[in-house]
KEGUKOL-42510 format. One line per 4 residues: number of its first residue (from 1); their letters; for each residue x, y, z of N, C-alpha, C, O. Coordinates in nm, 3 decimals. Each point is the difference from the previous one (the first is absolute). Layout:
! residues N
NUM) A) X,Y,Z,X,Y,Z,X,Y,Z,X,Y,Z; ...
! end
This chain:
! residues 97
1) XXXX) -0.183,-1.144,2.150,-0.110,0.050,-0.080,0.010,-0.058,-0.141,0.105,-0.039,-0.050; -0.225,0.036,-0.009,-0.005,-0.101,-0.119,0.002,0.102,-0.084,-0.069,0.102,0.000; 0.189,-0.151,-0.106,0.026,0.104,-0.170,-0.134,-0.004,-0.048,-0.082,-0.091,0.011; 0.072,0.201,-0.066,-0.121,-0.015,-0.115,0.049,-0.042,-0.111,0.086,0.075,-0.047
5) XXXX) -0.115,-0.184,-0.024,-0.018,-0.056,-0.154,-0.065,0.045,-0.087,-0.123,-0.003,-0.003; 0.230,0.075,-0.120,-0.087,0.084,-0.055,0.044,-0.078,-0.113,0.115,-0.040,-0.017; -0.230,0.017,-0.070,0.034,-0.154,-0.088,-0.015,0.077,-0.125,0.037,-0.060,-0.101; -0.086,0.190,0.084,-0.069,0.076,-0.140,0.041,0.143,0.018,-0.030,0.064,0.101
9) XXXX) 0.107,-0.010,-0.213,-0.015,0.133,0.019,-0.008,0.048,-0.145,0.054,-0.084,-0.072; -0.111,0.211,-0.012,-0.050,0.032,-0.034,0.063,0.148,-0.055,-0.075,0.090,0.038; 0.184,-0.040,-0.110,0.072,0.103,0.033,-0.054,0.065,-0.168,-0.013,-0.052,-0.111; -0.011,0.209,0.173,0.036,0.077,-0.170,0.139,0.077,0.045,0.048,0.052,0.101
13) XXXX) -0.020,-0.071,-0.209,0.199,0.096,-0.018,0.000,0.017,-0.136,-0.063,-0.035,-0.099; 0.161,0.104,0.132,0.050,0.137,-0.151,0.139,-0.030,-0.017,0.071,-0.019,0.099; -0.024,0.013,-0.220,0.136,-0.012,-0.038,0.025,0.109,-0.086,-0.092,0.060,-0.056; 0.213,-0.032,0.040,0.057,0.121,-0.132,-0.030,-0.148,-0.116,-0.017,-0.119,0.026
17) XXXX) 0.020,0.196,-0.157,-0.031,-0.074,-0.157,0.138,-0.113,0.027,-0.008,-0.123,0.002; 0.102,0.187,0.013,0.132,-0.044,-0.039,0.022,-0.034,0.100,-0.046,-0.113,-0.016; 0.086,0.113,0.135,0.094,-0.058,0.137,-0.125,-0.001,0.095,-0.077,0.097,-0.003; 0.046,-0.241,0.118,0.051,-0.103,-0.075,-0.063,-0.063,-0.091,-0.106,0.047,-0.043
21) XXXX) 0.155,-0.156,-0.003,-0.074,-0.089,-0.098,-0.103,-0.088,0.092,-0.004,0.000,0.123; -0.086,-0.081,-0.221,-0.112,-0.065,0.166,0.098,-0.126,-0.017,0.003,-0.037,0.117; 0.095,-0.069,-0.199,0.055,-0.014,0.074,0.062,0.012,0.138,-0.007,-0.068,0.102; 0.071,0.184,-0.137,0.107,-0.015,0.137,-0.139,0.051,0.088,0.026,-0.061,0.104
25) XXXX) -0.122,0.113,-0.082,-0.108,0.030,0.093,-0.047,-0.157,0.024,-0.032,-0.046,0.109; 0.034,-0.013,-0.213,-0.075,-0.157,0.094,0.106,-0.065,0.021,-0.027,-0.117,0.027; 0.182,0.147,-0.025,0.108,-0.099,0.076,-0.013,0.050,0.165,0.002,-0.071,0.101; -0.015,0.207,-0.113,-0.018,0.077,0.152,-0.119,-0.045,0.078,-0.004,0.037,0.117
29) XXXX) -0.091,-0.107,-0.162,-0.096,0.003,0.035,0.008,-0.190,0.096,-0.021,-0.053,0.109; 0.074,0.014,-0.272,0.008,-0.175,0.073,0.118,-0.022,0.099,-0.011,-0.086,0.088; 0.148,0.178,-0.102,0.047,-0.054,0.132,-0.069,0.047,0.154,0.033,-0.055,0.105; -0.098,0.126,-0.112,-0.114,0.020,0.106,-0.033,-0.151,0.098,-0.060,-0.098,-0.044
33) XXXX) 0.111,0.111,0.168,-0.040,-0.149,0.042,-0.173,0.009,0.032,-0.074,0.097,0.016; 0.045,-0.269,-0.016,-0.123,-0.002,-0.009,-0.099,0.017,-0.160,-0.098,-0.059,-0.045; 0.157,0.133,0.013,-0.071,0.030,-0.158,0.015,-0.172,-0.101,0.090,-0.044,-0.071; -0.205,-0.004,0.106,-0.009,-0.112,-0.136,-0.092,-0.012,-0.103,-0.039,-0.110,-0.039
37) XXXX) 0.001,0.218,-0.007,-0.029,0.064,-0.171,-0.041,0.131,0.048,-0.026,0.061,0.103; 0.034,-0.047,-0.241,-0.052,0.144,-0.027,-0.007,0.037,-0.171,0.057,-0.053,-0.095; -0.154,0.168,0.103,-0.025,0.070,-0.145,0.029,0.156,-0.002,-0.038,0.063,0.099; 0.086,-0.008,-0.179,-0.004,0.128,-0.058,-0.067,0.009,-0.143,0.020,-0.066,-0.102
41) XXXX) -0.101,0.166,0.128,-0.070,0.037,-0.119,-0.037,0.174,-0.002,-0.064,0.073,0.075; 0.139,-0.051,-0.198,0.019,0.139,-0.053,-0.158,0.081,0.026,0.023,0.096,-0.073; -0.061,-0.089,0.087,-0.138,0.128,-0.019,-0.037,0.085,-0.015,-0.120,0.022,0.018; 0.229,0.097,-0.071,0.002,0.093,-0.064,0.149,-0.012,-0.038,0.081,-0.086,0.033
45) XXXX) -0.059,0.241,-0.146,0.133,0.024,-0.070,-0.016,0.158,0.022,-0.119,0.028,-0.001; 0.203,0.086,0.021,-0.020,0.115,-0.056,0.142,0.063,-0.084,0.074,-0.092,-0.035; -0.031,0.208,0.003,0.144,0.020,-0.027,0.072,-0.034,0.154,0.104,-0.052,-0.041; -0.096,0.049,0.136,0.101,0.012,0.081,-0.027,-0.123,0.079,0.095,-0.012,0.078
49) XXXX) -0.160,-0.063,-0.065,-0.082,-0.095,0.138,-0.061,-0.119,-0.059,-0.079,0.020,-0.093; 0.111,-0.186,0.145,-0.066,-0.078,-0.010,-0.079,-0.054,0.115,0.065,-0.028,0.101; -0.191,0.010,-0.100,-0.085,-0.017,0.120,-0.042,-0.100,-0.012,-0.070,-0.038,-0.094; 0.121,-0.051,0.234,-0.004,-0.183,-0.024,-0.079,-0.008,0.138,0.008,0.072,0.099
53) XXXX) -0.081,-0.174,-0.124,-0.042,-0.082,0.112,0.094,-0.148,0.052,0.069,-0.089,-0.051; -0.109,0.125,0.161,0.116,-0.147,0.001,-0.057,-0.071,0.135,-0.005,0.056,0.109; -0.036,-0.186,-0.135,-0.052,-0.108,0.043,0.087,-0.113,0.090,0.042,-0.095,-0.067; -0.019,0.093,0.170,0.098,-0.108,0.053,-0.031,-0.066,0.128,-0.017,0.072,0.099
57) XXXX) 0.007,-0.202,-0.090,-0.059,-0.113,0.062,0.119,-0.065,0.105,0.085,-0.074,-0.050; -0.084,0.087,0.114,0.052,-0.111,0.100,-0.010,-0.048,0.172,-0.107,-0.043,0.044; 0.171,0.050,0.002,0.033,-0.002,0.166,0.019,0.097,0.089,0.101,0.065,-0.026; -0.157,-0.029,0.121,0.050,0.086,0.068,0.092,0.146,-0.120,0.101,0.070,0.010
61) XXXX) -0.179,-0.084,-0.082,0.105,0.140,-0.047,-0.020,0.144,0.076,-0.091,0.050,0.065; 0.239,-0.002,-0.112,0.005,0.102,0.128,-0.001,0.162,-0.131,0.092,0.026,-0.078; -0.192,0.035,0.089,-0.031,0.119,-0.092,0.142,0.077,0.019,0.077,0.019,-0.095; -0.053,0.021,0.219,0.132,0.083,-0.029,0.111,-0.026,-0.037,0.082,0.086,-0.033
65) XXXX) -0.056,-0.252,0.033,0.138,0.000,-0.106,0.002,-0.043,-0.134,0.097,-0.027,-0.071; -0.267,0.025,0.035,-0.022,0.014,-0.151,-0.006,0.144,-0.060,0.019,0.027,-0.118; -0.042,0.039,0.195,-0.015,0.129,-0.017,0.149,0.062,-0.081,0.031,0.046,-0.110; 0.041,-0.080,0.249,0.150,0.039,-0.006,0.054,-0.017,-0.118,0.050,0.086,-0.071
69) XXXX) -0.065,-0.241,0.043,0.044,-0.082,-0.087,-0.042,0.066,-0.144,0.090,0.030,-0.079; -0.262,-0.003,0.037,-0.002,0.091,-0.098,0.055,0.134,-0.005,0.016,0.052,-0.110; 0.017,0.015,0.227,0.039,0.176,-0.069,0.187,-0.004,0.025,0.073,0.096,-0.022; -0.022,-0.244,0.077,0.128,-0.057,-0.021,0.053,0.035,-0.169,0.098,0.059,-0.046
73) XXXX) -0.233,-0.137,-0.024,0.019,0.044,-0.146,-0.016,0.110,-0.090,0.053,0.017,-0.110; -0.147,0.068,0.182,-0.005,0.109,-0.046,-0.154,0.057,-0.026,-0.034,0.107,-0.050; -0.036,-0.197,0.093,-0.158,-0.017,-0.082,-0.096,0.077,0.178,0.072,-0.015,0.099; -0.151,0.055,-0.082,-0.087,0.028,0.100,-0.102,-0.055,-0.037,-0.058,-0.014,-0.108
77) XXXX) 0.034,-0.030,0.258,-0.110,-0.033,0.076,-0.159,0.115,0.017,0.031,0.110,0.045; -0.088,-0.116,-0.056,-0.130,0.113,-0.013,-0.120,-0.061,0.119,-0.045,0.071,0.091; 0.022,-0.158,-0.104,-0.096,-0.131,0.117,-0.005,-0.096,-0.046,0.031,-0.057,-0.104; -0.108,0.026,0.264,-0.071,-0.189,-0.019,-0.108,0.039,-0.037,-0.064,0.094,0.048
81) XXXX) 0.036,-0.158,-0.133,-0.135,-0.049,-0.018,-0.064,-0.144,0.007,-0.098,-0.047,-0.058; 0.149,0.016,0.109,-0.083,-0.132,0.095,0.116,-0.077,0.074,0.122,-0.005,-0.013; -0.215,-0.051,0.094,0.143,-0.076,0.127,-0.063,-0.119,0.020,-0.117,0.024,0.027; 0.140,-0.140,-0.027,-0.077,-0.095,0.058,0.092,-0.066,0.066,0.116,-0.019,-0.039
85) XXXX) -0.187,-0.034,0.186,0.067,-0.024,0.083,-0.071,-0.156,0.062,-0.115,-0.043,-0.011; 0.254,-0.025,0.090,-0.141,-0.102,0.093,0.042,-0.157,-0.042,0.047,-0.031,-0.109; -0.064,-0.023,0.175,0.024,-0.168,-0.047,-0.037,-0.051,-0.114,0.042,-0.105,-0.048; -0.105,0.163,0.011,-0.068,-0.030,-0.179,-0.052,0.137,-0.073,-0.057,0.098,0.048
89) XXXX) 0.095,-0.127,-0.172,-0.059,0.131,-0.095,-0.158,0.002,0.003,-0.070,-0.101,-0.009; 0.028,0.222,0.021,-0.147,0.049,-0.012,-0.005,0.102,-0.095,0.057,0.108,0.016; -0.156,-0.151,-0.160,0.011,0.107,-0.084,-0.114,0.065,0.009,-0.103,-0.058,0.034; 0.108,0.206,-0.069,-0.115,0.081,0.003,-0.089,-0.048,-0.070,0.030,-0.038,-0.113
93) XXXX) -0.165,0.026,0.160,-0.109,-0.001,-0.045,-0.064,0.152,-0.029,-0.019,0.083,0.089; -0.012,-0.060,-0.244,-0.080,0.097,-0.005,-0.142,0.063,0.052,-0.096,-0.078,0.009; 0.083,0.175,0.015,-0.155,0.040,0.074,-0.089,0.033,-0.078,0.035,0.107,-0.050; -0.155,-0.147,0.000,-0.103,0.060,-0.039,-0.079,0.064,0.058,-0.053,-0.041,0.103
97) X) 0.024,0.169,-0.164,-0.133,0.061,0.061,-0.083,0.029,-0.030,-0.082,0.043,0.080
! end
């Protein structure tokens, strides 16, 4: 049976202020096999919680040992918000109505 290639995923997660740093959250992230880039970007702050999006592109990546890999560090996972999958990237087109 043929793997699914999931070439895009799309994650919001929460970290404590202090532990970890997004360093060490984007070292956890790139030894991830398959992962060849990625972005984190902060999107909120409150007293206790930083709320990042995090963007990562590659091969066949496999969600559950990125998953792992982030709450490895200490940070949770909350959802996907987008998955793209398939021999080539397809980006959303917006809908008008």
């Amino acid at each position: 049976m043929k793997s699914l290639n999931v070439r895009r995923l799309v994650l919001d997660v929460d970290k404590a202020i202090v532990k970890p740093s997004i360093p060490e959250l984007a070292a956890a992230v790139d030894r991830c096999e398959g992962v060849q880039g990625f972005n984190i970007t902060v999107s909120e702050i409150d007293i206790e919680t930083v709320g990042m999006d995090i963007t990562i592109e590659g091969e066949y990546l496999d969600y559950e040992v990125i998953v792992k890999a982030i709450e490895n560090v200490g940070a949770v996972v909350h959802s996907i918000d987008e998955i793209v999958c398939g021999e080539r990237m397809v980006e959303r087109i917006a809908r008008t109505r």
